[in-house]
N, C-alpha and C positions, 0 to 999 in steps of 0.2 A: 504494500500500500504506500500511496504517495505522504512525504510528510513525515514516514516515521524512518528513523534510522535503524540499520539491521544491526545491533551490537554482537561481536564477534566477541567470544571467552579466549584468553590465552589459550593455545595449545602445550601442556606440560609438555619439556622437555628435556632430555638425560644431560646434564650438566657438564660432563666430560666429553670431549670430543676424542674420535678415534685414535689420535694420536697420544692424548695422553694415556687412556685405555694400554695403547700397544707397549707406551713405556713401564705402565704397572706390570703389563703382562712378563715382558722382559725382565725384568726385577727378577720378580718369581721365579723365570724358570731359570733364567742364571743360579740362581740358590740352590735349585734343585738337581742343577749339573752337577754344582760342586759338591751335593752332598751323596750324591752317587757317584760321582769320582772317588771320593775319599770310600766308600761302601766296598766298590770294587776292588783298593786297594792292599784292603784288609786281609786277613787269612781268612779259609774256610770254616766258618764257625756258626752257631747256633746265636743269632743275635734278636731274636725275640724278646731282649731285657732291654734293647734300645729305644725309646719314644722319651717324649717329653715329659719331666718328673713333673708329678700334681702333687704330690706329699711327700715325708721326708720318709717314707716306706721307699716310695720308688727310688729317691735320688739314694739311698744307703744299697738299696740291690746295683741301681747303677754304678755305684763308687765301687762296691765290691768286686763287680766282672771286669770295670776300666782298670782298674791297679792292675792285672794281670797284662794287658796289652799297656800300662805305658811307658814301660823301661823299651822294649822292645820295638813299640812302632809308635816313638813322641811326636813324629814327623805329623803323622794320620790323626794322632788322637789329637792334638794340638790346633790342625785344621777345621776338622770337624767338629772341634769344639768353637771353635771359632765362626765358621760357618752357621754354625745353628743361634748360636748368641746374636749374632749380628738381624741373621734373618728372624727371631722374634723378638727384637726391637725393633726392629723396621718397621715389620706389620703389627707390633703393639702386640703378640701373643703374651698373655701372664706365664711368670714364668720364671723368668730369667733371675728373682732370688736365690731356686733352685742351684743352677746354675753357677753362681758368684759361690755357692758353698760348696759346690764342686770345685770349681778350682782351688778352692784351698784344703779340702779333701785330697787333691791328685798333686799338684804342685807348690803346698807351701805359703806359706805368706807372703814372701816378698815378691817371686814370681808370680802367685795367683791374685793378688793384687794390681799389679802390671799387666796381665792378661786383663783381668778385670775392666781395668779405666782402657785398655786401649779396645778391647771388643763393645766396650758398655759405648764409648767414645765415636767409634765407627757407625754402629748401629744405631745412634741418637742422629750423627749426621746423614746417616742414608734415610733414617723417617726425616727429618726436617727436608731434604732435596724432595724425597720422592710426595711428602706434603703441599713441596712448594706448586708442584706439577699439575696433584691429583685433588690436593686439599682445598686451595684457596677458591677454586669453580664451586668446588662442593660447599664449601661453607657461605660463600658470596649467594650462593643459591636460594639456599635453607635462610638465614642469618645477617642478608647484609647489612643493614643496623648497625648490628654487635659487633662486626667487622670494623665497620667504619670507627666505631667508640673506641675498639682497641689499637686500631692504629691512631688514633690521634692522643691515646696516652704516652702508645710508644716516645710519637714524636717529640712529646712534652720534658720527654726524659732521656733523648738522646746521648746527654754529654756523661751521663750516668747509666748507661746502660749494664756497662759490668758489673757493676757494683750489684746491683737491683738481681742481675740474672745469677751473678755468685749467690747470691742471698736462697735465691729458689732453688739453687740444686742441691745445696749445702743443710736446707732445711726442710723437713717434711709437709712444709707449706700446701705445693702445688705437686701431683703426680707428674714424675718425668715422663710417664707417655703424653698426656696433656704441653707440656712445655716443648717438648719435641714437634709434637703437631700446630702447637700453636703460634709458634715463634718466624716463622717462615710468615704466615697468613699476617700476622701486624707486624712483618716487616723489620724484624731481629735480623741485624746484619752476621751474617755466620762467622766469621771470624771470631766476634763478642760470642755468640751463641757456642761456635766450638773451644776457646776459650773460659767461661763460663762452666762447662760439660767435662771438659779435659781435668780441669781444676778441682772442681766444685764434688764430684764424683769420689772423690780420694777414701773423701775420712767415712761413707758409708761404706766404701769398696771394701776398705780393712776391717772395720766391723765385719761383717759378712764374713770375708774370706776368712779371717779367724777363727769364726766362730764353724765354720767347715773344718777345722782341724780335728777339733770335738765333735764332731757330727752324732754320735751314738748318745752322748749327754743332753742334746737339744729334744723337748718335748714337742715342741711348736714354733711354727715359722715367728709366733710372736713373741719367743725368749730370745731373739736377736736381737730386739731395740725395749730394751724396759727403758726407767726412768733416767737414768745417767746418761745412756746412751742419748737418747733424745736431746736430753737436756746440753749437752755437750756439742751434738751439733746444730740446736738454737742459740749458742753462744758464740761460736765458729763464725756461725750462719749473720749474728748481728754485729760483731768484729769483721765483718767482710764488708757492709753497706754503714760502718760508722761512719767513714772519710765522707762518703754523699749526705749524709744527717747533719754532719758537722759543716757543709760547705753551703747548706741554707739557712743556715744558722746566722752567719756571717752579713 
């Protein structure tokens, strides 16, 4: 009819374009070469005790059979351990506390700590990139708003950016898969963000990994961080962002 106008509804649409798609997809299967490379490399063995530990039942059976192969093949275990840490940080699988008590199960503290910050460190930067790619469409989508607020805090606190991001990895504040994914989308320049991560990662990595040494004493993934613990690095954590407290002060 004359007079009236036809109003058309958006037609929803998938937010990532096929190329970002094909990058996710590459990701993944990269990972999954590597972690069948290193499978293949192994001796012929019965390894149905290998998957991802959910409790400290599983990660004590997996510490148990890995002692055996890692004087012998450190090359494999060391990859594939590596490999697997990285690829569930990436995609944010829960998990990786397991993990961090593994390596101080298998290799010690000062090693399993070094393993630690540089696998924990890789894999926070491979979710921030692959965020940058697959995230910021996705969340601009759902969210742009909130987007926009949190980039214009970022930008409000540029000249302190380390300071603020030491502060969150150092402290139980914000989840590092959160910080990971959200850092790229308002705009955390990666340098600060790796930085931040490299750093920031330490004094929980050695909790952890220590507390892998004793593996058989721990009841619960929650007698890693009682009250010292915490407490020590909310202290760390506000001795890291004092110099910026102190420079508004001013």
């Amino acid at each position: 009819m004359e007079g009236r106008e036809e109003v058309k509804e958006p037609k929803p649409s998938f937010p990532l374009s096929l190329w970002e798609l094909s990058v996710a997809s590459t990701v993944v299967i990269g990972f999954l070469l590597g972690l069948a490379g290193v499978y293949l490399t192994m001796p012929a063995s019965d390894y149905s005790f290998l998957k991802f530990p959910r409790s400290l039942e599983d990660l004590q059976l997996l510490r148990d059979h890995l002692e055996t192969y890692t004087s012998d093949y450190t090359i494999q275990v060391l990859v594939g351990y590596c490999v697997v840490y990285i690829f569930m940080q990436t995609f944010m699988i829960p998990g990786t506390v397991f993990m961090s008590l593994l390596a101080g199960a298998l290799f010690g503290v000062f090693k399993g700590v070094a393993l630690v910050v540089f696998t924990a460190t890789a894999g926070a930067s491979s979710c921030y990139f692959l965020s940058k790619v697959v995230g910021r469409p996705l969340v601009f989508s759902l969210w742009p708003d909130k987007l926009s607020f949190f980039q214009a805090q970022v930008a409000q606190r540029r000249e302190c950016l380390l300071n603020y991001m030491l502060f969150l990895r150092l402290t139980p504040t914000l989840p590092n898969t959160f910080i990971n994914v959200a850092s790229p989308i308002v705009d955390i320049p990666y340098r600060i963000f790796f930085l931040a991560t490299f750093i920031g990662l330490i004094p929980a990595a050695y909790i952890t990994v220590k507390a892998g040494i004793a593996l058989g004493e721990l009841q619960s993934v929650g007698d890693l961080y009682d009250f010292k613990s915490i407490a020590t690095l909310f202290i760390i954590g506000v001795v890291s962002v004092t110099p910026t407290l102190m420079s508004k002060t001013k």
